[in-house]
N, C-alpha and C positions, 0 to 999 in steps of 0.2 A: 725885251718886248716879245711876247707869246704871238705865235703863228695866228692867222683865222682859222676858226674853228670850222666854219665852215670849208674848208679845203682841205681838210685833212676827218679821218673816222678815226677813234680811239679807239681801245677796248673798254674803256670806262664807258664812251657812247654804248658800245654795245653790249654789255651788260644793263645796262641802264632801257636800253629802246625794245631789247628782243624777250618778250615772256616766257623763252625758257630759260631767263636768269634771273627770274622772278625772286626765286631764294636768293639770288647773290643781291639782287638788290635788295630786299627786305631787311640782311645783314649790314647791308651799306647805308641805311635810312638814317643811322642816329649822327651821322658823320657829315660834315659839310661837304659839298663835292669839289674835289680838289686839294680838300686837307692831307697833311703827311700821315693825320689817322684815318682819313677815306683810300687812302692808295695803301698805307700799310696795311689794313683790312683786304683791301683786292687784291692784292698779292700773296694774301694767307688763303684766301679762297677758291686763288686757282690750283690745279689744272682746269679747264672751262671741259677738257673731256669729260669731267662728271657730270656732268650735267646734258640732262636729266638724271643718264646715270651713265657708268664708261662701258656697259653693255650696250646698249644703244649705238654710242659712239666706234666703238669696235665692229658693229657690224653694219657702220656705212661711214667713212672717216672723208671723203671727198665725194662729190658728185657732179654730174654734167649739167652747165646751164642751160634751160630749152631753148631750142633754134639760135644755139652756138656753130653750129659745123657751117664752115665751107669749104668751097672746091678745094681741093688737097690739105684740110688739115680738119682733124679730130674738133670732138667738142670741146670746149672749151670747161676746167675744172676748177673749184673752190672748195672748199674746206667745207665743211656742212657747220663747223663751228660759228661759222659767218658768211651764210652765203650767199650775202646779196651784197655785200661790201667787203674791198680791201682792207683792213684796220693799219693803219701809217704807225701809231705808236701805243705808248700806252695806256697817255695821257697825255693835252694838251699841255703844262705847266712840267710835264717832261719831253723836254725836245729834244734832247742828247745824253750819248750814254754818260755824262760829265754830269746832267742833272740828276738821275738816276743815281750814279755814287753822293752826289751833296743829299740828297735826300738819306739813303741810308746812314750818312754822316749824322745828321739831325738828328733820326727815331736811335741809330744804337750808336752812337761817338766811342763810348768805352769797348766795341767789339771787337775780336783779334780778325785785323786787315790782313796783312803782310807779313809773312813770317821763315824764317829760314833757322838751318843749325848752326848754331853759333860752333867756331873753332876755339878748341880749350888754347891758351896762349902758352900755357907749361907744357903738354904735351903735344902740341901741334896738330891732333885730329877733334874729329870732327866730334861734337858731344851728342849724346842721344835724345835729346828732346828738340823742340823748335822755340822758336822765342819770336814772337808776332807784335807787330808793332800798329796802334789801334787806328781804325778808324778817322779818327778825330786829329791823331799824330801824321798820318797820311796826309791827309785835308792841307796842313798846315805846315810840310816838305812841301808838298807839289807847289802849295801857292809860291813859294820862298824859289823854288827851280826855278819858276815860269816867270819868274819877276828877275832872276839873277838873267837867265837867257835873253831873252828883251833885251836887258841891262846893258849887257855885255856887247850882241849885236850890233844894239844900233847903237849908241856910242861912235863903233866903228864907221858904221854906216852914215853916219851925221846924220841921223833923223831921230826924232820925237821918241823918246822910251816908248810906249805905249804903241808906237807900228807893229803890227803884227802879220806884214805882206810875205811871210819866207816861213819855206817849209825846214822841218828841222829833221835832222839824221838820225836813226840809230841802229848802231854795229854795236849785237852783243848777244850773248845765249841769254835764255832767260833767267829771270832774277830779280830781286825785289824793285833795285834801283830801274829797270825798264819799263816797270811798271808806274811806278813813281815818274818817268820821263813820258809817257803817254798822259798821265794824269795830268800834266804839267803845262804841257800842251794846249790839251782839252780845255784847262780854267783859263789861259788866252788867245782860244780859236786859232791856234797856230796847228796848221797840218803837218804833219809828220809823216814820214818813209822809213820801214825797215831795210836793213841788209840783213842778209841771210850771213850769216858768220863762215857758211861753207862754199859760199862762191867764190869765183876766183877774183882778183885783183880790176881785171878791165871790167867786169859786171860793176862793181861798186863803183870804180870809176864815171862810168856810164850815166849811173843811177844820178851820183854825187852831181854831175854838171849838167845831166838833163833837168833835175829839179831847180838848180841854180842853187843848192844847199848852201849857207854860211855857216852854217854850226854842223857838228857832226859828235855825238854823244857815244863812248864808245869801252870797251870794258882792257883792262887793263893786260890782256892774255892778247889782246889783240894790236897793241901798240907798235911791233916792228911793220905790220901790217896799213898801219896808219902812214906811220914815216915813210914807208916806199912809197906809196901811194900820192902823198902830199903835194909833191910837185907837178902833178898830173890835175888837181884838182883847181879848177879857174876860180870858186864863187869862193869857196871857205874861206872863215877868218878866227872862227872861236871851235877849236879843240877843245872838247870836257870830257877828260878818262871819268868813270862812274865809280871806281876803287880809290879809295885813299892813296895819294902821293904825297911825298915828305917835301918839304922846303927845299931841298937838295935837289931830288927827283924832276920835282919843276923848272928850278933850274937850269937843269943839263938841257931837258927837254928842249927852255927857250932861246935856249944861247948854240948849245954845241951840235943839235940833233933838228933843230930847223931846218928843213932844205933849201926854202926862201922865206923871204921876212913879209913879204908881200903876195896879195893874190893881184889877178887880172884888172882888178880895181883901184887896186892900191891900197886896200884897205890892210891894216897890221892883220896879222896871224899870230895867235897865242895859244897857249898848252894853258888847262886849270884841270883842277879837278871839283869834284860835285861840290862838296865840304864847302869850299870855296865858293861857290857859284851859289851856293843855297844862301852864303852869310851876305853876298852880296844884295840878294834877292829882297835877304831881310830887310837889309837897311833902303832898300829902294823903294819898296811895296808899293812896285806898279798896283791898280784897280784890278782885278782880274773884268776879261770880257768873257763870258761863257757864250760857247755856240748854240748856233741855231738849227734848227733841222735843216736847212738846204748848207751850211758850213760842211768845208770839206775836212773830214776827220782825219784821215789817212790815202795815201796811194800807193797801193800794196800792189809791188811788182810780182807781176805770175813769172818766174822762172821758166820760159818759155822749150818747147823739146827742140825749138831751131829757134836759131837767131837770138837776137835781144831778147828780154825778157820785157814783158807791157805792164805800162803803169794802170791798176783799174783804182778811178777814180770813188770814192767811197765817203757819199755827204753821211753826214748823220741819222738821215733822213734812214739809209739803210740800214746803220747799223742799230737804232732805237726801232727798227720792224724787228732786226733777224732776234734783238732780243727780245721783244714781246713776244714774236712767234714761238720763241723756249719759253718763256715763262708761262704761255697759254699751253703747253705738253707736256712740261715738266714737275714734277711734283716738288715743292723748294725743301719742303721735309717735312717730320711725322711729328706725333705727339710727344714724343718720346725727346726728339733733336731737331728744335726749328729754326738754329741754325748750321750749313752744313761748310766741310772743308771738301777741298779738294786737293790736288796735287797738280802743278803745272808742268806738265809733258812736255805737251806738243810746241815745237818753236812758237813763239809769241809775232816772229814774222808769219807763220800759218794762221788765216783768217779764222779756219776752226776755233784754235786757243783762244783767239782774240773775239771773237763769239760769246765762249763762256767764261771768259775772264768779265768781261761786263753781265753776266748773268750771274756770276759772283757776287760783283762790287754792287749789285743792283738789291739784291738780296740778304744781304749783312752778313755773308758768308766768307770764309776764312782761305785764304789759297795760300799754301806751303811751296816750297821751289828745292829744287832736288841739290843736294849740296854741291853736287861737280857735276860738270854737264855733260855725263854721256849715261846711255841707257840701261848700262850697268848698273849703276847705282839706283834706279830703278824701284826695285824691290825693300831693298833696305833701306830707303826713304819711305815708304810703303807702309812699312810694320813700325814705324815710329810715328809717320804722322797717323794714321789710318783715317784713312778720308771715305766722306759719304761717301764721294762719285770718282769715276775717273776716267778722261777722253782719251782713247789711245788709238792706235793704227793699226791697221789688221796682222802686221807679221808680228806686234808685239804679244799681240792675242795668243796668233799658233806657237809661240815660244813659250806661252803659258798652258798650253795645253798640252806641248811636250813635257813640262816639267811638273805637271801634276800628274800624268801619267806613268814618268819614270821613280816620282815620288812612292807612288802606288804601288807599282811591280818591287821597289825595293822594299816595300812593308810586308811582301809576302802574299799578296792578293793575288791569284789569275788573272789575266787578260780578261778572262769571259763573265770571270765573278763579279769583277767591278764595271767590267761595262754594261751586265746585266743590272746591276742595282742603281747603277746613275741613269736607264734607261728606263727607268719605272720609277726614277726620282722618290719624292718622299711619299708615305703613308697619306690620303685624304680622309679619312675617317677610322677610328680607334675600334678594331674589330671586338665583337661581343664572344667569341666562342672561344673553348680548349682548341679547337683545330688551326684557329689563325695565330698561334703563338709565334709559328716561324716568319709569320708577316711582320710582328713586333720586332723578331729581332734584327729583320733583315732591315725595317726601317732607322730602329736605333745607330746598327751599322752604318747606312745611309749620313745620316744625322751627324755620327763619329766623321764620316771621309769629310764631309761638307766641313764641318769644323776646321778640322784640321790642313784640307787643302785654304779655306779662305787665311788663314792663320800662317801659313808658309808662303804665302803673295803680300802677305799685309793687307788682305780684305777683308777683316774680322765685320767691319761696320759698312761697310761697302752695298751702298743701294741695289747701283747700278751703274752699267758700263757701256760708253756709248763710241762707237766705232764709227769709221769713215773715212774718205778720202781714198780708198782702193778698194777694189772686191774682195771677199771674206768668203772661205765654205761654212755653208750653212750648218755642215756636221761639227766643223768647231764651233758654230757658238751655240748647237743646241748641246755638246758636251762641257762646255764652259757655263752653261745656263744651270743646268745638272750638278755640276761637279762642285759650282762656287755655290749653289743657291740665291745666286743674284737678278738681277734683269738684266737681258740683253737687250740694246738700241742700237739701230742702223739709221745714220743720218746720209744726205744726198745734198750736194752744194757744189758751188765754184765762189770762187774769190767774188766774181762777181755779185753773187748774191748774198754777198758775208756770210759766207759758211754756209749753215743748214738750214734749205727751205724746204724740206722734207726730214722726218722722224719717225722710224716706224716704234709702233706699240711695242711692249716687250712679247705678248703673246703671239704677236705674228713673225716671229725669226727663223721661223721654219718654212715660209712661205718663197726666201729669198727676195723680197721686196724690200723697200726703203722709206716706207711710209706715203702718207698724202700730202698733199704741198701743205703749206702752214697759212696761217688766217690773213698773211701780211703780203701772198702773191699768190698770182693764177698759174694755170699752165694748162696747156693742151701739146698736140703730137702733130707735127708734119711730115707731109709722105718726102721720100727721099727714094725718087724711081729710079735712081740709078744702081743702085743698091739692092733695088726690089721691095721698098719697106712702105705699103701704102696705108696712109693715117685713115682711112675709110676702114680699114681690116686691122687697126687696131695698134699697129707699131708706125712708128716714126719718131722724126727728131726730135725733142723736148725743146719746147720754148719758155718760155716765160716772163713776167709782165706783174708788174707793182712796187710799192714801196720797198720793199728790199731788195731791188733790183739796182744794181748801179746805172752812174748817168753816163759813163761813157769813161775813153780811155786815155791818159794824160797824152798831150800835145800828138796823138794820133788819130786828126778827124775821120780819115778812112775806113780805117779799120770799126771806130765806131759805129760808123753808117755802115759798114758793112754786118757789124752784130746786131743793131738794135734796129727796126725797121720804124717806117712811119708810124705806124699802129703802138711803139715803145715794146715789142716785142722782142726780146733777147732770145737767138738761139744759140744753145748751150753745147752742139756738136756729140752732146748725147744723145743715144738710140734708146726708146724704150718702150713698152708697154703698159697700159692702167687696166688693171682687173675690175670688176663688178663693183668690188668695195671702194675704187680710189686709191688705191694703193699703183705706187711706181715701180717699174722691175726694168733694171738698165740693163740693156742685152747686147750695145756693142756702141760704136762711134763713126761718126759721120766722117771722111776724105781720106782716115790712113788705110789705103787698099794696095794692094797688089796681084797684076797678072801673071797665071803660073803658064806653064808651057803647053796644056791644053786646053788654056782659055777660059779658064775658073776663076773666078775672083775671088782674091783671099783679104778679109780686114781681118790684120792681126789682135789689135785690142781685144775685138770679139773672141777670138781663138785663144786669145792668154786669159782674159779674163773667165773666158767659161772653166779651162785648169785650175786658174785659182781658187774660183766659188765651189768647184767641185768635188776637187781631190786634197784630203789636207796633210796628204803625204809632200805636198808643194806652196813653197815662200813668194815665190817670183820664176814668171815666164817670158823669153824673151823670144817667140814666133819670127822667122827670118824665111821666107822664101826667093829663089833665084828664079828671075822669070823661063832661064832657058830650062828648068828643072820642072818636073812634075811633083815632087812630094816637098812638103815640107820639116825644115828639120829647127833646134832652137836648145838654145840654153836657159837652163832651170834650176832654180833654189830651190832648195830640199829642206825638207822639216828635220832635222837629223834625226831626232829621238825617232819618230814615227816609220822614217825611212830603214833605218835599222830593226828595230824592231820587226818590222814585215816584213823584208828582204831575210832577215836571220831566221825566218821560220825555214826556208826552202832552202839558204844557204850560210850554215851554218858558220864558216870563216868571218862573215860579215857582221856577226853577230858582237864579239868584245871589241870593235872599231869605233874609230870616234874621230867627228874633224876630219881633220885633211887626210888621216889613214882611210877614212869613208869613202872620202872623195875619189881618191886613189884606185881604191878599190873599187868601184861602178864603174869608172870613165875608162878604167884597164883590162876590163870585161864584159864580151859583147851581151857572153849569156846573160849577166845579171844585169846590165844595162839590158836588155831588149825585156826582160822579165819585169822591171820597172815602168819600162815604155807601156807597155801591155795593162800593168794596174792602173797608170795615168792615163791612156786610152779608155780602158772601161768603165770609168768615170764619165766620161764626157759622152755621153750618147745623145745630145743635143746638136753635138757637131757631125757634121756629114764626113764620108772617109779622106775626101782630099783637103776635109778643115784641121786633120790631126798631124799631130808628128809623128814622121818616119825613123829618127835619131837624134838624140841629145847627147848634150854634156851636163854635169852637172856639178856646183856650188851650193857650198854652205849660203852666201849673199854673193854670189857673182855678179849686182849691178845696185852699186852705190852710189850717192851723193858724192864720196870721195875720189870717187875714182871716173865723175862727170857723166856717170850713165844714165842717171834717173835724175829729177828735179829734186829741191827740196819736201816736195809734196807726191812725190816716189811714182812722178810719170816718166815711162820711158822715155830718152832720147834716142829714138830709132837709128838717123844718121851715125850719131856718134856711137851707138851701140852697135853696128855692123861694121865701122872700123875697127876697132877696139877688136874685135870677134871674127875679124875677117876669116882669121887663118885658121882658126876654129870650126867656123861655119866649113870653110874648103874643107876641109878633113871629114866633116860628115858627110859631104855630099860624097866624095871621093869616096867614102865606107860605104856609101849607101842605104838603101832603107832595110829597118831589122825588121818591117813586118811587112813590107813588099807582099807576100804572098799569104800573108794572114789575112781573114776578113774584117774588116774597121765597123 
């Protein structure tokens, strides 16, 4: 049953009602409206910024509604793509991202879905091509899952195959079969929760009996992890590893390695694996029920920096906006390649991934998954699949800019030679005289680096590259813009809003902004006077309000009422400013402050994050002040390449160093630590002198996932990062500050 149309704005309505898509509809006229050929046609014709034309759109991308403002907060902003209406999805006859994939099923069933590197069986590694499995093959697993799961469930449950009241688990890196268990899902409205594979034991615990989970779908590297856990778990009854187990294997599992036979119900507990559960599926063929736009797709736990981590509720309703909002900014591909691959990075529990993993399946586009799951392999997945696009996170960036750089210096280049030619990038017009011969070669040269470094990352084919989820300096990615000849894209999101409700243009990456909100929510700025940030003067909180906004936060009413106001207005705890054009520029964060000893107030985020954006001689900042202390001091992850290299001009010993001899070496020397202080100081001239560090230590990644310091989605956890670091921090204070007497 399809939604009212009148309660909901498509983007087909608005192509359809606003005369400056007069051309798109004139395209769209021979097609029925609502046909798989009237939406396959609107989705070859977007990005909608063309129109009229992306000059236009580039120099006004959001704008403020008349007689928006009131007392304490900013006008209120839309999209200029649509700016008298929210647009909910894409299409009424798609109301979820699950419609969205059956539709691409339909128009290209033969197209390569799913694909990974198969492992040679004689030699044990890994082969150099991927082997994708289509479309139509997809369609036809998932349905077979989501019927074996049912199956299995209720059974247990003594209810009706066909209940679909229970959310479903999954523990696993990413990987084709995760995807295939979301699809799964999706075709019988059944919601499902990630775990993060790197949390610890009582988190999933947590997650597993707040949802009331019975199944829990999980990759077979992670199975001791299962078993300890198991008896802690009240609701579960149906265990399904995602890798193939032997007859044998299953076995052991259900007899010797059970911890109880029973949950809190009484219902059996049993070990299958997928294989299994898909033949069941077969033979069952529950109807699939597909969801509806207010169906709850997922509840994606934020890994909170204290405490538990919160379940944000996520109907469909959002996540069929966040993807229209990409399809309406993103170009799906050229004439050349109209359909594109990707590579799948970013954990699939990060909303980001999960973002464009439906802006994938939505688009007949092919996503590859990285043979072993760490970010190592990275690269050499890269240069075999070579994929249009690819979403990554900002420190993966500056490790790319280190290694095209030190690529460079070992070809023989200068410092000054190549950062001169990637700073005048390529040639725009073919000079007519004898005298511009040296512009010819210097661009061919150009042309050469570009080559060659996209060709050592595996971005020979590579669009565009789109970043997010932590601050980025602007000089890597106009060196990475340079260097690859690619586009660079800054998106701006929280979990709440499925990923990215803002996208900046590629031409604007120098500006430090993050784009204009997207055609699927508003947003305006509230003053935050405690702070000093009044939204009349242009900065305050960010809010925001529409269809991709979520409805609130699983079984914690509070906190919902506490984020989302009468008005359905979510504040997001981000600080930031909107320029002339609409563009967003995040400049700090609402509550984490601190008083220094003469009364200053310090918000760290602001303080780490302005380092980060600025200086790309650093990975990660961790800003610690002692209220009884006047200066602030913090530990810091260093670009290695970049930090050596600059450090080696003045001190030559530091120069053949590498790793932890680097590390060594700064954190055992005041002089060349303070001399680094000093370059990462002069960087920051946005910050006032008591916003800066007096003395650091410093790391290669001093604060990981692994080691509980940062979240999954690489936000600090302050508390536990000031234990961890106590005795560290003491030691600096105790040292003191190394530029006390210099001017900030």
């Amino acid at each position: 049953m399809l939604p009212s149309k009148a309660k909901y704005f498509t983007l087909s309505d608005l192509v359809e009602t606003d005369p400056r898509y007069a051309e798109v509809k004139t395209q769209l006229s021979p097609y029925e409206r609502g046909s798989d050929e009237y939406l396959s046609k609107l989705m070859e014709l977007c990005p909608l910024s063309q129109y009229p034309s992306y000059e236009t759109y580039l120099a006004q991308q959001a704008a403020p509604i008349p007689n928006s403002v009131e007392v304490g907060y900013g006008p209120v902003y839309r999209n200029v793509m649509s700016p008298e209406r929210h647009v909910s999805c894409f299409d009424i006859s798609l109301p979820s991202f699950y419609h969205h994939f059956l539709l691409s099923t339909r128009l290209w069933p033969k197209n390569d879905c799913l694909g990974v590197r198969p492992l040679d069986p004689v030699t044990g590694k890994y082969m150099d091509h991927y082997k994708f499995e289509s479309y139509e093959r997809i369609e036809e697993r998932s349905r077979h899952l989501g019927s074996g799961i049912m199956s299995l469930v209720n059974v247990k449950r003594c209810k009706p195959l066909s209940t679909n009241d229970f959310i479903v688990a999954i523990l696993s890196h990413n990987r084709l079969e995760w995807v295939l268990s979301d699809l799964a899902c999706q075709a019988y409205s059944l919601t499902n929760t990630a775990l993060y594979d790197t949390l610890g034991p009582e988190t999933s615990e947590y997650i597993m009996n707040l949802t009331a989970s019975p199944v829990l779908l999980f990759a077979k590297q992670t199975i001791s992890r299962v078993i300890s856990i198991l008896r802690n778990l009240k609701y579960v009854n149906t265990l399904i590893c995602i890798d193939d187990l032997s007859d044998q294997e299953l076995h052991v599992l259900n007899t010797s390695l059970l911890s109880k036979r029973h949950n809190t119900k009484g219902e059996e507990i049993s070990f299958h694996c997928l294989s299994q559960v898909e033949k069941i599926g077969q033979v069952t063929q529950i109807p699939t029920s597909p969801p509806n736009l207010e169906s709850i797709y997922t509840i994606s736990f934020t890994s909170g920096t204290t405490g538990l981590p919160k379940g944000v509720l996520v109907p469909q309703r959002n996540a069929t906006a966040g993807l229209t909002g990409a399809i309406s900014i993103f170009q799906r591909g050229d004439e050349t390649v109209k359909f594109t691959k990707e590579i799948c990075f970013l954990p699939l529990a990060h909303i980001l991934q999960r973002q464009f993993l439906s802006f994938d399946l939505s688009t007949g586009s092919a996503l590859g998954f990285l043979h072993e799951p760490h970010p190592m392999n990275l690269v050499e997945d890269l240069r075999i699949l070579q994929p249009d696009f690819v979403v990554l996170v900002p420190r993966i960036l500056t490790r790319f800019e280190a290694a095209i750089k030190q690529a460079l210096e070992r070809s023989g280049l200068q410092k000054e030679a190549y950062e001169g030619l990637l700073t005048r990038g390529p040639m725009k017009e073919t000079p007519n005289d004898a005298s511009s011969t040296k512009t010819l070669n210097e661009s061919a040269l150009y042309q050469n680096i570009v080559a060659k470094t996209r060709n050592l990352l595996g971005l020979d084919n590579c669009k565009f590259l789109l970043t997010g989820s932590a601050p980025v300096s602007v000089e890597t990615l106009k060196f990475l813009n340079s260097a690859l000849g690619v586009q660079l894209r800054q998106g701006y999101g929280l979990t709440e809003s499925f990923a990215g409700m803002c996208f900046g243009e590629a031409p604007d990456i120098d500006k430090g902004t993050v784009g204009a909100t997207a055609i699927t929510c508003e947003l305006r700025l509230k003053s935050v006077n405690f702070m000093g940030y009044d939204a009349a003067k242009g900065k305050g909180e960010v809010q925001v309000r529409g269809p991709q906004v979520f409805s609130g936060y699983f079984k914690r009413p509070e906190e919902t009422k506490n984020a989302i106001d009468d008005e359905g207005w979510f504040s997001t705890g981000d600080v930031a400013e909107v320029d002339e054009r609409g563009l967003l520029k995040v400049v700090d964060r609402v509550k984490n402050f601190f008083k220094m000893a003469q009364g200053e107030y310090i918000a760290p985020e602001k303080v780490e994050n302005m380092y980060i954006s600025s200086c790309p001689l650093v990975t990660q900042v961790f800003a610690y002040g002692d209220s009884y202390r006047n200066f602030l001091v913090g530990v810091v992850g260093i670009n290695e390449e970049a930090v050596r290299d600059t450090l080696g001009q003045k001190h030559g010993s530091v120069a053949p160093l590498k790793g932890d001899e680097l590390v060594l070496a700064i954190n055992n020397s005041v002089t060349i630590r303070k001399d680094l202080l000093n370059l990462l100081n002069s960087s920051c001239d946005n910050l006032q002198g008591f916003e800066k560090l007096h003395n650091i230590r410093v790391g290669i990644e001093p604060l990981t996932v692994e080691n509980d310091l940062v979240t999954p989605t690489f936000k600090i956890k302050r508390a536990k990062a000031s234990t961890f670091y106590k005795e560290t921090l003491n030691q600096l204070y105790e040292e003191g500050s190394l530029i006390k007497d210099e001017r900030l």
